[in-house]
C-alpha positions in Angstrom: 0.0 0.0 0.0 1.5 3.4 -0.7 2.0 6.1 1.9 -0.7 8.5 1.8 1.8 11.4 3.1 4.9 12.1 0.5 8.1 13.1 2.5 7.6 16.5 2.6 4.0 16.1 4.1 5.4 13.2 6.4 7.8 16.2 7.9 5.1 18.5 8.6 2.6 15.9 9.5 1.4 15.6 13.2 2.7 12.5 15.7 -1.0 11.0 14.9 -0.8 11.5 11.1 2.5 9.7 10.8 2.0 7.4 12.9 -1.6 6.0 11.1 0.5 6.6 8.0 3.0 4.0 9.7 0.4 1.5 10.5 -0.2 0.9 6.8 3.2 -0.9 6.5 2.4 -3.2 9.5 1.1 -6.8 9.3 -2.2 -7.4 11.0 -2.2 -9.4 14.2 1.9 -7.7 14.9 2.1 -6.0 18.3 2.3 -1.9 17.1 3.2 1.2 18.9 -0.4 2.5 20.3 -0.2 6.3 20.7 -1.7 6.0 23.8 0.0 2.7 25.8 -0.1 2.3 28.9 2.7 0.0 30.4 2.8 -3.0 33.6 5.6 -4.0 34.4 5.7 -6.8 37.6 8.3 -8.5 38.6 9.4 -12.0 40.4 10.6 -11.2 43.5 11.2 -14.9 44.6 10.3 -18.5 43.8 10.1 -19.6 40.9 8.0 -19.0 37.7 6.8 -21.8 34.7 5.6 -21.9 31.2 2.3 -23.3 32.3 2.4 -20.3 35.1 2.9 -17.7 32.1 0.4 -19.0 30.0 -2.5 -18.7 32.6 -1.2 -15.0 33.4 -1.5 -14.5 29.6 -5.1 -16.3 29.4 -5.9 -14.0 32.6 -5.1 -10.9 30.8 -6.9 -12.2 27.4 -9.9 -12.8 28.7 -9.7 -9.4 30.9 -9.5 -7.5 27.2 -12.2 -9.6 25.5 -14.8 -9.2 28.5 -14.6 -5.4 29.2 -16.5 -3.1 27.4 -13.6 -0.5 26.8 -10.9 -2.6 25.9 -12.0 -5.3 23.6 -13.0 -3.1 20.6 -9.8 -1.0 20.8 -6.3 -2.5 19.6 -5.4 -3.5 23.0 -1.8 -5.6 23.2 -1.1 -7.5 26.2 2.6 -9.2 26.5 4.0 -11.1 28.6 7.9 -11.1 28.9 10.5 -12.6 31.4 14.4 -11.5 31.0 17.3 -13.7 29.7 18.2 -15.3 32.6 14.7 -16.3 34.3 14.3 -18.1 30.9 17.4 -20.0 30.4 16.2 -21.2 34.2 12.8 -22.0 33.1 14.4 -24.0 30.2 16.9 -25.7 32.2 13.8 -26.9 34.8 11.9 -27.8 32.2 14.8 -29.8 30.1 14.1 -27.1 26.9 17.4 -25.8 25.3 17.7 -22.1 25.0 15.9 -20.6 22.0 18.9 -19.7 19.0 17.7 -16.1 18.8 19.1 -15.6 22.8 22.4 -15.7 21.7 24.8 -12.4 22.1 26.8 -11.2 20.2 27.9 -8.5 22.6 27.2 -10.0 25.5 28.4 -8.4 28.3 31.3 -9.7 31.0 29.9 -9.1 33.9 26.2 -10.7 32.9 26.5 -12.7 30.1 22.5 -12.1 29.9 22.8 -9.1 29.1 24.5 -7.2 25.3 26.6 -4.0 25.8 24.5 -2.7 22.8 22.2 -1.4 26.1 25.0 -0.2 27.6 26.1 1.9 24.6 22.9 2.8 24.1 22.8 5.5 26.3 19.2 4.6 27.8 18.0 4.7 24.4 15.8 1.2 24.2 
């Protein structure tokens, strides 16, 4: 589909223009940018977490979206997300190996969970 707003228009659209003009590239059912998230973060403070665990938190969340009136006909996103070391423990509990994708190139020496492209980033991500 081509872009409704040529690069001189893109420069002087508003924030809400270019970003619905964005939206045209993206693939229907991809998590996207809303112009008005809202962010939870939680975190495990001890114990331990599973697969099974992060699947009913996921269903929870699901069915909260789909059952109330002011989400479920917006383009809610819920995701669920753990960091690279609580997965490489689920894995290792649950006898999985460790997705290819988790690999660093950059890792850093001091946590190897964790790239120095963060780092170097400057707060940036």
């Amino acid at each position: 589909m081509a872009s409704s707003l040529n690069k001189n228009d893109f420069a002087t659209a508003s924030p809400d223009q270019r970003q619905a003009d964005i939206w045209k590239y993206m693939q229907r059912g991809l998590v996207y940018p809303s112009p008005h998230a809202i962010f939870a973060t939680f975190w495990l403070k001890e114990g331990k977490i599973n697969r099974p665990q992060l699947a009913e938190v996921m269903a929870k969340v699901r069915h909260y979206i789909h059952h109330t009136i002011s989400l479920k006909s917006c383009h809610t996103t819920a995701i669920v997300g753990v960091s690279f070391s609580l997965w490489k423990a689920i894995c290792a509990d649950e006898g999985m190996s460790i997705p290819k994708g988790m690999a660093l190139n950059f890792a850093d020496d001091t946590n190897p969970d964790t790239s120095t492209v963060f780092a170097r980033s400057a707060g940036s991500f």
